[in-house]
C-alpha positions as CSV (number, residue, x, y, z in Angstrom):
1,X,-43.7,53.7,37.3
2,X,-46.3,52.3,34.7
3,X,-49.4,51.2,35.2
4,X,-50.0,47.2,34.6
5,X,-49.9,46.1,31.4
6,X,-53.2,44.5,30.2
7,X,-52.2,41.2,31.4
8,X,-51.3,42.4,34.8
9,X,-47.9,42.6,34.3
10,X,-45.5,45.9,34.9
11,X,-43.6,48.5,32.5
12,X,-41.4,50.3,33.0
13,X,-37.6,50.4,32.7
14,X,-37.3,47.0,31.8
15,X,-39.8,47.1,29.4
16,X,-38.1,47.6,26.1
17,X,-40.7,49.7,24.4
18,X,-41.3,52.7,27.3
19,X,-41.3,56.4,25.9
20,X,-37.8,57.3,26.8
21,X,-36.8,54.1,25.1
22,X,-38.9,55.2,21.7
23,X,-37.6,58.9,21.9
24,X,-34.0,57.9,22.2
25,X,-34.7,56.1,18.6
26,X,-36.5,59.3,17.4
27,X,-34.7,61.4,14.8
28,X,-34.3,65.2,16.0
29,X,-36.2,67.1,13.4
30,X,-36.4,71.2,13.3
31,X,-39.3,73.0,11.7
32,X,-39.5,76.0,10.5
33,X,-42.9,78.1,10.3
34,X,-42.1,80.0,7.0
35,X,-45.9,80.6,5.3
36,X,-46.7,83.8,3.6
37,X,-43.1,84.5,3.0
38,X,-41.7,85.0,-0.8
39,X,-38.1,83.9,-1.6
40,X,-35.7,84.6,-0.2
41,X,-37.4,84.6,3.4
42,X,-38.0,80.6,3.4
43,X,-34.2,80.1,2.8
44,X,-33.0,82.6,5.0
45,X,-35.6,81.1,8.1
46,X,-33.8,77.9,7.1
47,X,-30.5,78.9,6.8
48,X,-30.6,80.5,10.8
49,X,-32.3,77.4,11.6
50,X,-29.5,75.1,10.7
51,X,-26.9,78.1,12.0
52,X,-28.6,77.5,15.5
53,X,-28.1,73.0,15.2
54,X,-27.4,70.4,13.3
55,X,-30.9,68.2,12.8
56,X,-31.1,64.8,11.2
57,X,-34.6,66.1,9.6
58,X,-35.8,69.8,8.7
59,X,-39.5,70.4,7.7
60,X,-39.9,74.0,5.8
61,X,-43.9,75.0,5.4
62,X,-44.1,77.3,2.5
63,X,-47.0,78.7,1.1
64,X,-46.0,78.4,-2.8
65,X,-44.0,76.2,-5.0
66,X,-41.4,79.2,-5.9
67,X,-40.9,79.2,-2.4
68,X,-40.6,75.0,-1.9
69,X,-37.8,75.0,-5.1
70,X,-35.8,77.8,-3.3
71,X,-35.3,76.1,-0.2
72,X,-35.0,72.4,-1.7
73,X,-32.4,74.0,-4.0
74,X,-30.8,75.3,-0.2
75,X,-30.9,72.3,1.1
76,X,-29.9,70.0,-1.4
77,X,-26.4,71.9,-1.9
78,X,-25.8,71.7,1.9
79,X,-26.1,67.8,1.7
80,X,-29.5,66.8,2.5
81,X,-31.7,64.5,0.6
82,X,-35.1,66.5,0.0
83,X,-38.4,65.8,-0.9
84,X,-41.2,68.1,-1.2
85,X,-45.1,67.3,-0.4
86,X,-47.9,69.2,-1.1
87,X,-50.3,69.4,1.7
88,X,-53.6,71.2,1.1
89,X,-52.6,74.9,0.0
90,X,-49.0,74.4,1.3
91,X,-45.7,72.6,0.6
92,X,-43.6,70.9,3.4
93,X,-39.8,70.7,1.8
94,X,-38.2,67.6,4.0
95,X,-34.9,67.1,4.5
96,X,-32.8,64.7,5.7
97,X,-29.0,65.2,6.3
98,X,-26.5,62.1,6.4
99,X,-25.3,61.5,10.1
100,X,-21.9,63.1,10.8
Protein backbone atom coordinates (compact mmCIF):
# COMPACT_ATOMS: atom_id res chain seq x y z
CA UNK A 1 0.00 0.00 0.00
CA UNK A 2 0.90 3.83 -0.29
CA UNK A 3 1.93 5.87 2.12
CA UNK A 4 -0.58 8.84 3.19
CA UNK A 5 -1.18 11.29 1.03
CA UNK A 6 -0.12 14.85 2.24
CA UNK A 7 -3.35 15.37 3.79
CA UNK A 8 -3.35 12.20 5.62
CA UNK A 9 -5.43 10.46 3.42
CA UNK A 10 -4.52 6.89 1.55
CA UNK A 11 -3.51 5.79 -2.12
CA UNK A 12 -3.63 3.15 -3.49
CA UNK A 13 -5.95 1.10 -5.68
CA UNK A 14 -8.63 3.46 -5.50
CA UNK A 15 -6.63 6.28 -6.10
CA UNK A 16 -6.99 7.01 -9.75
CA UNK A 17 -3.64 8.28 -10.40
CA UNK A 18 -1.28 5.18 -8.84
CA UNK A 19 1.69 3.90 -11.12
CA UNK A 20 0.01 0.90 -12.50
CA UNK A 21 -2.90 3.17 -13.35
CA UNK A 22 -0.32 5.75 -15.35
CA UNK A 23 1.60 2.84 -17.01
CA UNK A 24 -1.52 1.13 -18.31
CA UNK A 25 -2.02 4.75 -20.27
CA UNK A 26 1.67 4.74 -21.31
CA UNK A 27 2.36 4.00 -24.95
CA UNK A 28 4.88 0.97 -25.49
CA UNK A 29 7.82 2.49 -27.12
CA UNK A 30 11.06 0.34 -28.56
CA UNK A 31 14.43 1.93 -28.85
CA UNK A 32 16.96 1.11 -30.72
CA UNK A 33 20.82 1.94 -29.75
CA UNK A 34 22.08 2.34 -33.40
CA UNK A 35 25.16 5.22 -32.99
CA UNK A 36 28.28 4.81 -35.05
CA UNK A 37 26.56 2.74 -37.61
CA UNK A 38 26.44 4.02 -41.42
CA UNK A 39 23.39 3.10 -43.60
CA UNK A 40 22.19 0.49 -43.92
CA UNK A 41 22.85 -0.70 -40.24
CA UNK A 42 20.24 1.90 -38.54
CA UNK A 43 17.47 0.41 -40.85
CA UNK A 44 18.39 -3.06 -40.53
CA UNK A 45 18.59 -2.58 -36.31
CA UNK A 46 15.11 -1.17 -36.90
CA UNK A 47 13.81 -3.47 -39.21
CA UNK A 48 14.62 -6.66 -36.46
CA UNK A 49 13.27 -4.47 -33.95
CA UNK A 50 9.88 -4.21 -35.36
CA UNK A 51 10.33 -8.18 -36.67
CA UNK A 52 10.58 -8.90 -32.80
CA UNK A 53 6.91 -6.50 -31.87
CA UNK A 54 4.66 -4.30 -32.85
CA UNK A 55 5.30 -0.79 -30.79
CA UNK A 56 3.01 2.23 -30.80
CA UNK A 57 6.41 4.46 -30.68
CA UNK A 58 10.15 3.58 -32.02
CA UNK A 59 13.02 5.88 -31.07
CA UNK A 60 16.22 5.27 -33.55
CA UNK A 61 19.57 7.18 -32.11
CA UNK A 62 21.80 7.73 -35.09
CA UNK A 63 24.86 9.39 -35.15
CA UNK A 64 24.43 11.40 -38.70
CA UNK A 65 21.69 12.78 -40.80
CA UNK A 66 22.35 10.22 -43.77
CA UNK A 67 21.63 7.77 -41.21
CA UNK A 68 18.31 9.68 -39.60
CA UNK A 69 16.83 10.02 -43.56
CA UNK A 70 17.39 6.25 -44.17
CA UNK A 71 15.48 5.07 -41.36
CA UNK A 72 12.65 7.90 -41.49
CA UNK A 73 12.43 6.92 -45.16
CA UNK A 74 11.99 2.96 -43.47
CA UNK A 75 9.67 3.92 -41.37
CA UNK A 76 7.50 6.19 -43.09
CA UNK A 77 6.73 3.46 -45.94
CA UNK A 78 5.87 0.90 -43.13
CA UNK A 79 3.03 3.45 -41.90
CA UNK A 80 4.39 5.43 -39.14
CA UNK A 81 4.31 9.05 -38.78
CA UNK A 82 8.08 10.27 -38.16
CA UNK A 83 9.79 13.00 -36.94
CA UNK A 84 13.39 13.49 -36.46
CA UNK A 85 15.23 15.69 -33.59
CA UNK A 86 18.55 16.60 -33.33
CA UNK A 87 19.87 16.16 -29.96
CA UNK A 88 23.45 17.44 -29.32
CA UNK A 89 25.74 15.44 -31.95
CA UNK A 90 22.89 12.88 -32.52
CA UNK A 91 19.44 12.41 -34.26
CA UNK A 92 16.58 10.49 -32.51
CA UNK A 93 14.12 9.40 -35.71
CA UNK A 94 10.48 9.02 -33.78
CA UNK A 95 7.92 7.10 -34.92
CA UNK A 96 4.64 6.56 -34.21
CA UNK A 97 2.49 3.80 -35.85
CA UNK A 98 -1.43 4.05 -36.11
CA UNK A 99 -3.07 1.48 -33.56
CA UNK A 100 -4.12 -1.75 -35.29
Amino acid sequence: MYPPGPRGERRGAADPETPNRIQDRMEHEVRVNARGLSVPGPRLMATAALDRERPELMRVVVSNSAAADDVRSYLEGRGAAVEIDHVGDEFHVLARFPRE
